[in-house]
LOPA-930553 format. One line per field, with one value per residue: residue number from 1; y, z, x of N, C-alpha, C in turn; residue in three letters. Coordinates in Angstrom, 1 decimal. Example, Ala and Ser with C-alpha at 12.3 -4.5 7.8 and 13.67 -1.06 7.14 Angstrom:
BEGIN
pos <- [1|2]
n_y <- [-5.7|-2.2]
n_z <- [7.8|7.1]
n_x <- [13.2|12.8]
ca_y <- [-4.5|-1.1]
ca_z <- [7.8|7.1]
ca_x <- [12.3|13.7]
c_y <- [-3.3|0.0]
c_z <- [7.8|7.9]
c_x <- [13.2|12.9]
code <- [ala|ser]
# end
This chain:
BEGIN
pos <- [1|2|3|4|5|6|7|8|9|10|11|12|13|14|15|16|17|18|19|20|21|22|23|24|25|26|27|28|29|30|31|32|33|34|35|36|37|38|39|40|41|42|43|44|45|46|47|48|49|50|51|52|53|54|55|56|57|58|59|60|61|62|63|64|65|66|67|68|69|70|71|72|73|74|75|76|77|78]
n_y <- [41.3|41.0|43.0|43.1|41.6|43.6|45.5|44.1|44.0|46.3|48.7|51.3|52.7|51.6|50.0|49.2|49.2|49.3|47.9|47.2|43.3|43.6|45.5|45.4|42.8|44.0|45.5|44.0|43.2|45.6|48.8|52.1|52.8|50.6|50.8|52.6|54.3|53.8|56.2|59.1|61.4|60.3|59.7|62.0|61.4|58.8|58.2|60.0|58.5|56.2|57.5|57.6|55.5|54.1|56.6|55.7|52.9|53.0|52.1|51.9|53.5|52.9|54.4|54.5|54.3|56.5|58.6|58.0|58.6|61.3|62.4|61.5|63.4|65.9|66.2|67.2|69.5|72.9]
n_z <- [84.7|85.8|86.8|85.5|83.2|82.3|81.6|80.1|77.7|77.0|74.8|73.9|75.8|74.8|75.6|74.2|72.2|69.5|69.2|69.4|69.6|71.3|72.6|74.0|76.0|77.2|79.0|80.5|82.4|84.5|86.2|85.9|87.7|87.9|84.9|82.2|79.1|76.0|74.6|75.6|74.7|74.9|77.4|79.2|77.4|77.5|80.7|81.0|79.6|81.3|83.9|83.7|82.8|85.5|86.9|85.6|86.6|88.6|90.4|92.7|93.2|94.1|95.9|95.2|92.2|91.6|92.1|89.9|88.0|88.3|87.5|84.8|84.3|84.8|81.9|80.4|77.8|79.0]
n_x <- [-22.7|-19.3|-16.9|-14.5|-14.8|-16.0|-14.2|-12.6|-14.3|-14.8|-15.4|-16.3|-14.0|-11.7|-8.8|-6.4|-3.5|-1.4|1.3|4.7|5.9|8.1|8.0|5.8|6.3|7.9|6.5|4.4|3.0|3.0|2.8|2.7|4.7|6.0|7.1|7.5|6.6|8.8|9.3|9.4|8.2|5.7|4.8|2.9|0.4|0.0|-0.3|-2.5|-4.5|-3.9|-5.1|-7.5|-8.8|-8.5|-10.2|-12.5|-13.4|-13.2|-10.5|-8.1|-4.2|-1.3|1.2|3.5|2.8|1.1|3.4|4.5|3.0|2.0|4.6|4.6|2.4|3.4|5.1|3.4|2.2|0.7]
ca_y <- [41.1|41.0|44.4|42.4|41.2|44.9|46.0|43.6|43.9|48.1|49.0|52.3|53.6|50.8|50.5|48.4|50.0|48.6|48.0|45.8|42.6|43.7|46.7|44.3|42.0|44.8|46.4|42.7|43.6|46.4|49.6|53.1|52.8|50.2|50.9|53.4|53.5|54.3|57.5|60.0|62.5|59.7|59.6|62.3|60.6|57.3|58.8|60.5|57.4|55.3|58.0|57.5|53.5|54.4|56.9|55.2|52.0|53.3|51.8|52.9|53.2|52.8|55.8|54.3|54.4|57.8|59.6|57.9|59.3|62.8|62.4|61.8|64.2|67.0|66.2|67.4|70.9|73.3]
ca_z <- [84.1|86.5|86.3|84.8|81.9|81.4|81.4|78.7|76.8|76.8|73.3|74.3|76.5|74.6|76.2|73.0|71.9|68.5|69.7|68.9|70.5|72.2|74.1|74.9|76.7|78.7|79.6|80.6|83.7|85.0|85.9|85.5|89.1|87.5|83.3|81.5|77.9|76.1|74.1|76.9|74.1|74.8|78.5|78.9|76.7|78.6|81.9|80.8|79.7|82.6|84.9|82.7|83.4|86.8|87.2|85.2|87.2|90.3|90.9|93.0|92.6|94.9|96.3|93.5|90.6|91.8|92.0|88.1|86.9|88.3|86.6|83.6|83.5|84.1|80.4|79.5|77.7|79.7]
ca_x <- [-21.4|-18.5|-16.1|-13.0|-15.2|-16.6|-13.0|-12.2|-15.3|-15.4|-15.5|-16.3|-12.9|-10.7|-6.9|-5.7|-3.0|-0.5|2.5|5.5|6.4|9.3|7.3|4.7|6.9|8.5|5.1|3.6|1.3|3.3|1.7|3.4|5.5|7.2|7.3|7.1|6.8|10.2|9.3|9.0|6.8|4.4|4.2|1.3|-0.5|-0.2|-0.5|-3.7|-5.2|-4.1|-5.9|-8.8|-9.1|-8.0|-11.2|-13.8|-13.2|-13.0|-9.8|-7.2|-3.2|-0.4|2.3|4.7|2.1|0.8|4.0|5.1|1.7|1.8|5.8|3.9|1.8|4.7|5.4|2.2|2.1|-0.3]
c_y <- [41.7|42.4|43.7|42.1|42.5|45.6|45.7|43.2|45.7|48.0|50.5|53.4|51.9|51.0|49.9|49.1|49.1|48.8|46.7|44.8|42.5|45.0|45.9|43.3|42.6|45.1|44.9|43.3|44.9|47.8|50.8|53.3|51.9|49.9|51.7|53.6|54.3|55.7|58.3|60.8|61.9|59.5|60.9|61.6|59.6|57.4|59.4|59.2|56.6|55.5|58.0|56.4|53.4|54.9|55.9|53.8|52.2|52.8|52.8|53.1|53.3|54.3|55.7|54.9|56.1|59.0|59.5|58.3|60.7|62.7|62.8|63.1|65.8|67.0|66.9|68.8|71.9|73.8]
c_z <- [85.2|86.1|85.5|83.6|81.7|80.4|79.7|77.4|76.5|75.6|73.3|74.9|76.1|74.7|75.1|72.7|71.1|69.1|69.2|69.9|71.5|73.4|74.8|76.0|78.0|79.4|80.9|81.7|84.5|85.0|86.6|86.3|88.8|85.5|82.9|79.9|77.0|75.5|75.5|76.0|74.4|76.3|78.9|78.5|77.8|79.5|82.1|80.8|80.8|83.5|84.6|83.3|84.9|87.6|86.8|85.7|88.7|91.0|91.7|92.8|93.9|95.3|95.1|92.2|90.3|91.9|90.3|87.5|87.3|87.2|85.1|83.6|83.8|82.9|80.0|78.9|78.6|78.8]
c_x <- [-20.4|-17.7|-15.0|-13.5|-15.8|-15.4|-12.7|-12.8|-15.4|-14.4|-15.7|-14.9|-11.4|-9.5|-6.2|-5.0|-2.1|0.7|3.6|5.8|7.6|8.5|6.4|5.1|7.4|7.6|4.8|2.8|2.2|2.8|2.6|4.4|6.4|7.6|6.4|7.2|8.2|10.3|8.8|8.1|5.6|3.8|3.3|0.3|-1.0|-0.6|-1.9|-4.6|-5.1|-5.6|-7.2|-9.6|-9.3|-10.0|-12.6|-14.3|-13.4|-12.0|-8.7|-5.6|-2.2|0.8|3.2|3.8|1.9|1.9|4.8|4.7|1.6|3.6|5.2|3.2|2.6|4.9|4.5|2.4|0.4|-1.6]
code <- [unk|unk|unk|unk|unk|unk|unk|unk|unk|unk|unk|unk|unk|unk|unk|unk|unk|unk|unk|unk|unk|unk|unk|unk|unk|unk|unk|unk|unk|unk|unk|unk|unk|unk|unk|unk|unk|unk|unk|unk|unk|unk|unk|unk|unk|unk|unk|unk|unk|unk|unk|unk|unk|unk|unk|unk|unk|unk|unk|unk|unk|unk|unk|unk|unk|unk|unk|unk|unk|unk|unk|unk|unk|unk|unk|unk|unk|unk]
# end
């Protein structure tokens, strides 16, 4: 099985997340360097999980992505 169809077959570390059709549209393939999501209480969160997908993939992320996701996780409480 190809990594792109594990991604979108892992039932295990699932990224699905409910959301309305208007966040959805803003989001569309952008990745945290360019959208963030509009509740700031919720960027940790997000940011956590990204680096999640990020690690358990082995992918990597760009100077932009990487400086929007350490941002995020300043929100975090320690």
């Amino acid at each position: 099985m190809n990594e792109r169809r594990a991604f979108a077959n892992d039932l295990f570390r699932s990224q699905l997340i409910a959301v309305s059709a208007g966040s959805n549209r803003a989001k569309g393939d952008k990745d945290p360097g360019n959208w963030k999501p509009p509740l700031e209480s919720y960027h940790c969160t997000y940011g956590r999980a990204w680096i999640s997908v990020k690690s358990d993939y082995n992918l990597t992320a760009n100077q932009t992505e990487a400086d929007a996701l350490s941002q995020m996780l300043d929100t975090c409480d320690s």
